[in-house]
C-alpha positions as CSV (number, residue, x, y, z in Angstrom):
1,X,26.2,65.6,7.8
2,X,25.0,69.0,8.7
3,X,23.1,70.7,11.4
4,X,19.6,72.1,11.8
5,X,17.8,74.3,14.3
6,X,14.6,72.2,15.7
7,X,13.2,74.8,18.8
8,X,16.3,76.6,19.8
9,X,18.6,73.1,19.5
10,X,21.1,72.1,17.0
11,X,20.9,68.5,16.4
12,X,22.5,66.5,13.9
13,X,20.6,65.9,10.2
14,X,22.0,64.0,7.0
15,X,20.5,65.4,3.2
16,X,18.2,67.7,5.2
17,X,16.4,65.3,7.5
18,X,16.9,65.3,11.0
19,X,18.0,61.5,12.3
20,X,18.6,61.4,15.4
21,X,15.5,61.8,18.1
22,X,17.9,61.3,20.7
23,X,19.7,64.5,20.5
24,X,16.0,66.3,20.5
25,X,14.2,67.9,23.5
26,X,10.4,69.4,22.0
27,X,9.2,71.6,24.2
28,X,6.1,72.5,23.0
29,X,4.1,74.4,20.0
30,X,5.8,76.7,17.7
31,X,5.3,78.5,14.8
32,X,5.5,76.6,10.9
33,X,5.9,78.9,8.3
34,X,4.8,75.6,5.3
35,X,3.6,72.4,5.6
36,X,3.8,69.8,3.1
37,X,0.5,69.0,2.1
38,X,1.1,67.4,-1.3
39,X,3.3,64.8,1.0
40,X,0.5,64.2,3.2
41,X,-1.6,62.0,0.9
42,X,1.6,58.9,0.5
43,X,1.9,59.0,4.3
44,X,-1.8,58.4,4.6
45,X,-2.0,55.7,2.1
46,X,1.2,53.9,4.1
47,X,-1.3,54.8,7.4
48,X,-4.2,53.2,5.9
49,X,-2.4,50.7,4.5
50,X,-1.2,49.6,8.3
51,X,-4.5,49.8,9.4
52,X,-5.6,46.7,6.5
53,X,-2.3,44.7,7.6
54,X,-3.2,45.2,11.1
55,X,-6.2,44.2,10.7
56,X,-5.4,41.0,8.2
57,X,-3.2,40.1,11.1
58,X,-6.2,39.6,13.6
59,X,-8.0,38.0,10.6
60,X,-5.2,34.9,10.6
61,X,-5.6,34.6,14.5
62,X,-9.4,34.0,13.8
63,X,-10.9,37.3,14.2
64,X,-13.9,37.8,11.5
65,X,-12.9,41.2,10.4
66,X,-13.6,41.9,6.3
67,X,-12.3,41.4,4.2
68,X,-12.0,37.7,4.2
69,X,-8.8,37.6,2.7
70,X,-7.0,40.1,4.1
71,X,-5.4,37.3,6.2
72,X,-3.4,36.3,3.0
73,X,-2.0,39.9,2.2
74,X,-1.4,40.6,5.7
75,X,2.0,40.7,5.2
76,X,2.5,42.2,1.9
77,X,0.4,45.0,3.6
78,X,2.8,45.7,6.7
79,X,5.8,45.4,4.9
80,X,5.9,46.5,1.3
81,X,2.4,49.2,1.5
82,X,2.8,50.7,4.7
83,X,6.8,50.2,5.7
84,X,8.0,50.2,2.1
85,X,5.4,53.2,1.4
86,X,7.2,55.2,4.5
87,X,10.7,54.4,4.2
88,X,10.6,55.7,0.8
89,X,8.8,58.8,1.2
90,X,11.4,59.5,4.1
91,X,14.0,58.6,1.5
92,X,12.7,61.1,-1.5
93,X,12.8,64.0,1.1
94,X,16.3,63.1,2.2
95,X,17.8,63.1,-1.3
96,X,15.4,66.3,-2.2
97,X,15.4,65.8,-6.1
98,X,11.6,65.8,-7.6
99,X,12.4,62.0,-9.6
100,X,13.3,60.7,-5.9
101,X,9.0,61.2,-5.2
102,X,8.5,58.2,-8.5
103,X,9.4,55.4,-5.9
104,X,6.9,56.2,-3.0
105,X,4.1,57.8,-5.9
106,X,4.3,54.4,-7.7
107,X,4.7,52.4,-4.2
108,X,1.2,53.8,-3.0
109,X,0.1,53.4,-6.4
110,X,1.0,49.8,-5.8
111,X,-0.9,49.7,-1.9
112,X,-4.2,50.4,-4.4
113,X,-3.8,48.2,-6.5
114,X,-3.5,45.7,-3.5
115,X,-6.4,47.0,-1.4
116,X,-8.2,46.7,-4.4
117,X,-7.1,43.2,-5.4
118,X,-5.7,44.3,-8.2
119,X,-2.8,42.3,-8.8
120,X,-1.1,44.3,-12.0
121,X,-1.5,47.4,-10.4
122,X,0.1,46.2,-7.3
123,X,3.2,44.3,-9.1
124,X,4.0,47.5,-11.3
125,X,3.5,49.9,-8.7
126,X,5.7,47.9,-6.3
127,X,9.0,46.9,-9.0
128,X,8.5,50.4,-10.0
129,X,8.6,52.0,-6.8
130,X,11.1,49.9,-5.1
131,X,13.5,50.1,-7.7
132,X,13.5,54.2,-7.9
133,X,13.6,53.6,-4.4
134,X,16.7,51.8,-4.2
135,X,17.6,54.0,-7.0
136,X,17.6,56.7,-4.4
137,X,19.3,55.2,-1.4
138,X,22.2,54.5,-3.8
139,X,22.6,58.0,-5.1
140,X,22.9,58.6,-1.5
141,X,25.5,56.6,-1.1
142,X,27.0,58.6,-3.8
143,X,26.8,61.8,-2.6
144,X,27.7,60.3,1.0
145,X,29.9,57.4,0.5
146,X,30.1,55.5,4.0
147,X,29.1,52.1,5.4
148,X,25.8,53.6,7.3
149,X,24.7,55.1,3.4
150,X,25.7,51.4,2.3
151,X,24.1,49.5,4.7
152,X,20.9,51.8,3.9
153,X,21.3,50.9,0.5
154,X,22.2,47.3,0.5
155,X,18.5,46.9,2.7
156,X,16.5,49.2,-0.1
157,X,17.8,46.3,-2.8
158,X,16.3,43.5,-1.0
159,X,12.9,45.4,-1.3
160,X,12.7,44.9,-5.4
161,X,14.3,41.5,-4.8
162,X,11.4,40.4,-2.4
163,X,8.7,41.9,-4.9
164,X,10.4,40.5,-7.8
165,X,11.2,36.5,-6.0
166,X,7.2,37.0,-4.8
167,X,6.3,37.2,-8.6
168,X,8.2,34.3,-9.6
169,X,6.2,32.5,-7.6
170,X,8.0,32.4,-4.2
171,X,6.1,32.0,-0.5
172,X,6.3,34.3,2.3
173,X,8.9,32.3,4.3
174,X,10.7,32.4,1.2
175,X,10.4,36.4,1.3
176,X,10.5,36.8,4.9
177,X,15.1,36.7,4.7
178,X,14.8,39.4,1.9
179,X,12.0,41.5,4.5
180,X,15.0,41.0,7.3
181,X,17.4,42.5,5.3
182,X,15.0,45.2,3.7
183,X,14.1,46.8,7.5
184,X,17.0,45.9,9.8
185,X,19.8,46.9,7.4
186,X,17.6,50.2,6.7
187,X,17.0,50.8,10.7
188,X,20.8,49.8,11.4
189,X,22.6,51.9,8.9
190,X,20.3,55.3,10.1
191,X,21.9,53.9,13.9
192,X,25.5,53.4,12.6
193,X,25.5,56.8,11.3
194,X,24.4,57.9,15.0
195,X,26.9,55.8,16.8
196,X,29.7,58.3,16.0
197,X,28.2,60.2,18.7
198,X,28.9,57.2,21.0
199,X,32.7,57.5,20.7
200,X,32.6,54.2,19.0
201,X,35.8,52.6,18.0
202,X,36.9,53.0,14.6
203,X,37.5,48.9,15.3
204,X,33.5,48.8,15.7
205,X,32.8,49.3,11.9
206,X,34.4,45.7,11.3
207,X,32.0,43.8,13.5
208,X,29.3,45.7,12.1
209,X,29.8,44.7,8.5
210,X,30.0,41.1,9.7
211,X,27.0,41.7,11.0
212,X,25.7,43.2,8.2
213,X,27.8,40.2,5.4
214,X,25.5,37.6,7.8
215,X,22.5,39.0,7.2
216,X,23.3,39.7,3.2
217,X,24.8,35.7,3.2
218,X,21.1,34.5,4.5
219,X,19.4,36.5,2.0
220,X,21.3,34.6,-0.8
221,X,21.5,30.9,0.5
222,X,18.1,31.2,1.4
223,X,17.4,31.5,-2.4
224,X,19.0,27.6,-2.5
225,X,18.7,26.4,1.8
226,X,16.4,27.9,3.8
227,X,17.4,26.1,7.2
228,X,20.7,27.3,6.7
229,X,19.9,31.0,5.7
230,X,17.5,31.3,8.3
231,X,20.9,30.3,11.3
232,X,22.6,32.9,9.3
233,X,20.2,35.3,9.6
234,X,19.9,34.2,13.2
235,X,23.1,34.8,14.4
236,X,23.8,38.2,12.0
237,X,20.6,39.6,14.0
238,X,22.3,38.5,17.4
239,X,25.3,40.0,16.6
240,X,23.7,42.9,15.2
241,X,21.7,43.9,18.1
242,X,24.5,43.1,20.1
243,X,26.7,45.8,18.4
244,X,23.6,47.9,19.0
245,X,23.5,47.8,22.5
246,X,27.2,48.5,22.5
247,X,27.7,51.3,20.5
248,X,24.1,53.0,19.4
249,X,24.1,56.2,21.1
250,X,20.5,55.6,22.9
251,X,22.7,53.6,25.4
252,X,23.9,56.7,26.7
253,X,20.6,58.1,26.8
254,X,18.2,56.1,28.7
255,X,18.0,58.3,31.4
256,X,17.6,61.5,29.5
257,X,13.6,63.6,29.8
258,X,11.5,63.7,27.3
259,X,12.1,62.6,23.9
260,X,15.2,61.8,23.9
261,X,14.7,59.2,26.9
262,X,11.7,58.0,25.5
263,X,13.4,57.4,21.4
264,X,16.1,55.5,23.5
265,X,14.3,53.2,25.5
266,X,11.8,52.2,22.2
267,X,15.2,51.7,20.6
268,X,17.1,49.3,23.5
269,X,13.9,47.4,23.7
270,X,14.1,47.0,20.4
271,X,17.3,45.7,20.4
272,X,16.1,43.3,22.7
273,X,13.5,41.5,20.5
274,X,16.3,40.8,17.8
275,X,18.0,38.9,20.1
276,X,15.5,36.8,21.0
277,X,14.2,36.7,16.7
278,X,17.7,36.0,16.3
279,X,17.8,33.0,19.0
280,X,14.5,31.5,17.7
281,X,15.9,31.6,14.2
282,X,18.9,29.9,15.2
283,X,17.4,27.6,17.4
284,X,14.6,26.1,14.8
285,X,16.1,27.0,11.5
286,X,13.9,27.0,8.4
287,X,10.2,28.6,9.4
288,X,7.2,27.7,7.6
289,X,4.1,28.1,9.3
290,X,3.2,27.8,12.9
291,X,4.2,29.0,16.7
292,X,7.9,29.5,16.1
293,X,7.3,30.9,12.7
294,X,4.6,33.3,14.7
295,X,6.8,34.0,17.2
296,X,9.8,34.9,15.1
297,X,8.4,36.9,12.4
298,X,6.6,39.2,15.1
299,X,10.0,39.6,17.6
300,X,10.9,40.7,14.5
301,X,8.6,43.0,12.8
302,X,6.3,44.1,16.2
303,X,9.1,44.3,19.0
304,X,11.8,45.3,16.9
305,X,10.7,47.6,13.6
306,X,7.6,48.8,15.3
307,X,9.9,49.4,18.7
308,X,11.8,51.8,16.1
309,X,9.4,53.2,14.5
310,X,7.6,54.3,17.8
311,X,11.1,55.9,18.9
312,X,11.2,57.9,15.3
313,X,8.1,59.1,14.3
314,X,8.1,61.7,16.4
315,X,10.7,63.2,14.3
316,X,10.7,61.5,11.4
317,X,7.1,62.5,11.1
318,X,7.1,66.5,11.6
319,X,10.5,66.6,9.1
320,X,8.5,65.2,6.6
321,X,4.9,67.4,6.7
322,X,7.1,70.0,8.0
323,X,5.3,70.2,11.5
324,X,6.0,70.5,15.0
325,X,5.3,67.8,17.3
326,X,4.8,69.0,21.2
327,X,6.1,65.6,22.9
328,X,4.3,64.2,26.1
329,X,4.5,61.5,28.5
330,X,1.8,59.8,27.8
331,X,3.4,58.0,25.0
332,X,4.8,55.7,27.3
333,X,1.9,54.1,27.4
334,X,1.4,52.1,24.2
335,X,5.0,52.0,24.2
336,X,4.9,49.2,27.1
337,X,1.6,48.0,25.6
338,X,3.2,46.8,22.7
339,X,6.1,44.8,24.6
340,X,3.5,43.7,27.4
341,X,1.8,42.4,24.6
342,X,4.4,40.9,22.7
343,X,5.4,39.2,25.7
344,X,2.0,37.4,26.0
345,X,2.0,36.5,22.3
346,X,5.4,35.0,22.6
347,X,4.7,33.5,25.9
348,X,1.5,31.4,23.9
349,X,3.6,30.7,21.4
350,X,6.1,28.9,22.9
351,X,4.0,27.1,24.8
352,X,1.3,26.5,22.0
353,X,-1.4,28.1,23.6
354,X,-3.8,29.6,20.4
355,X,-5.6,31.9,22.4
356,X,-3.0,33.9,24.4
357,X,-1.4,34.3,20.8
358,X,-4.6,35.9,20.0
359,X,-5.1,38.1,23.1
360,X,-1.1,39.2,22.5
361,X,-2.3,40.1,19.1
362,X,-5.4,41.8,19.8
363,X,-3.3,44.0,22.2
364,X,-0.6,44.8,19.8
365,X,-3.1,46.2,17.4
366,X,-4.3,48.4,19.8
367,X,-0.8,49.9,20.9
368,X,0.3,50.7,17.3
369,X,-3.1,52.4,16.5
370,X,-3.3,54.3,20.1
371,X,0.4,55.4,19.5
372,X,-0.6,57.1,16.1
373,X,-3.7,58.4,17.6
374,X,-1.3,59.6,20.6
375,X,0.7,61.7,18.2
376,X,-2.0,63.2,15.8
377,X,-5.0,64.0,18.8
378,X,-3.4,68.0,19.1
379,X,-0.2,67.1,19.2
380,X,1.0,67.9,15.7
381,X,0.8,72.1,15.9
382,X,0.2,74.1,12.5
383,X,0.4,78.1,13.2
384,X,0.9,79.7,16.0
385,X,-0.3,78.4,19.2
């Protein structure tokens, strides 16, 4: 762990990125001396590549959008092009060695090969890509041995696992324990590292890695029983976010301005959704199609992953084009779009109502692409202001 100057403020960073956007106040435009411009076209692909999951997803609730059969890729697109696509690029400037680049060059490659519907392209790119990419997290772990650079590891396996299991054959509930693993251990390991900022208990590491084993366990048995990996799974995510709320440092600053306040409440909201994913998962068990399934996967990958991502792109973004971001309220804004809309689409859910499913959806899409537009329309400052 080191330390970086960001404005004026020291805040902590691990293998050169900063990670925690609750220690960091923005206040305004500054000079950059580079950017990273030959890092510009992966995060673009992983952008686009949100935009055709997004819109697949509107495609399953009935919305004629082309293509056609987006609806079927929707979420291969969301999770293994534009997440998997990210994480890895974020990954490759963390470890800073030029092989680290193969796994989110040959991811994108991959995203292609999938908007393009062709399927070789997009299994080589994606085995290739997640495996350098796991590749990376575990050298990582080498450098920095520690349960958080574990945890971080242990979530880039399940990524080749998933890609591998979906080209044997296997169906998107079948993928969806291996996803689970893939985000939240990645999310929750970057927060573990953080929480030593807390003045967590020492103790706290032991209910984290059961936390962490239940989650692993419902990967596995899910391979043989899905009903009982998906009550593992259930009940790791509960205890998970519980641990979370607990000990994550955003707990202790909610009420901070600016950034800071604004990463902490995206993340304790987040929280919040795995706890109720985690309830629905324990409360149905095995999820094939449907409203619990609907309601489940998108707790999951809408109120809690896009919950974090909202709370770290603002830093996670200008460490890795090597820009300054000039942070302003109006971010709030899709912020509580996304859970007021999440709300409604669980709300039709659970009581089988088709269309406020679609009107919860419809309003989802527009917060996620309203938050990104928030953040590029003259926010991101290049030269002097």
């Amino acid at each position: 762990m080191g330390r970086q100057q960001l404005l004026g403020e020291s805040i902590p960073t691990a293998h050169g990125l900063p990670l925690a956007p609750d220690y960091v106040q923005i206040a305004g435009p500054t000079r950059v001396d580079k950017v990273a411009w030959p890092r510009l076209p992966l995060v673009l692909i992983s952008l686009v590549t949100l935009m055709l999951g997004l819109g697949g997803g509107l495609v399953r609730m009935g919305i004629n959008l082309p293509p056609a059969d987006s609806a079927a890729r929707h979420g291969v697109f969301m999770v293994i092009g534009f997440l998997g696509t990210l994480i890895a690029v974020e990954r490759a400037v963390a470890l800073d060695h030029y092989w680290g680049w193969i796994g989110p060059i040959a991811l994108a490659i991959g995203a292609l090969g999938l908007w393009f519907s062709i399927s070789t392209l997009f299994v080589t790119g994606a085995i290739v890509g997640s495996t350098v990419f796991t590749i990376v997290a575990l050298r990582i772990w080498q450098i920095q041995p520690g349960l958080h650079t574990l945890t971080m590891a242990l979530g880039a396996g399940a990524l080749p696992a998933s890609i591998g299991l979906m080209a044997t054959g296997r169906t998107v509930p079948e993928l969806v324990p291996w996803w689970t693993v893939f985000l939240v251990g990645t999310i929750a390991g970057e927060r573990l590292e953080l929480s030593k900022f807390s003045g967590s208990q020492r103790g706290s590491r032991w209910s984290f890695a059961v936390s962490l084993a239940l989650l692993m366990g419902g990967a596995l048995v899910s391979l043989g029983n899905l009903s009982l990996a998906s009550r593992l799974l259930g009940t790791g995510l509960i205890a998970l976010a519980s641990w979370l709320l607990r000990y994550d440092i955003a707990m202790n600053r909610i009420r901070a301005g600016g950034l800071p306040g604004f990463s902490a409440i995206a993340l304790v909201s987040g929280y919040a959704w795995l706890i109720v994913a985690g309830a629905l998962w324990l409360w149905k068990g095995a999820l094939y199609a449907g409203f619990t399934y609907d309601a489940v996967l998108h707790c999951l990958l809408v109120g809690f992953v896009f919950s974090m991502i909202f709370a770290h792109a603002p830093i996670v973004f200008p460490a890795v084009l090597r820009l300054r971001l000039s942070f302003y309220q109006g971010l709030y804004l899709p912020l509580a779009q996304l859970h007021g809309s999440l709300l409604v689409r669980l709300a039709g859910d659970l009581v089988g109502m088709a269309v406020l499913r679609q009107i919860g959806g419809i309003l989802s899409t527009v917060s996620i692409l309203g938050f990104f537009a928030a953040l590029q329309a003259g926010r991101f400052v290049i030269g002097e202001s």
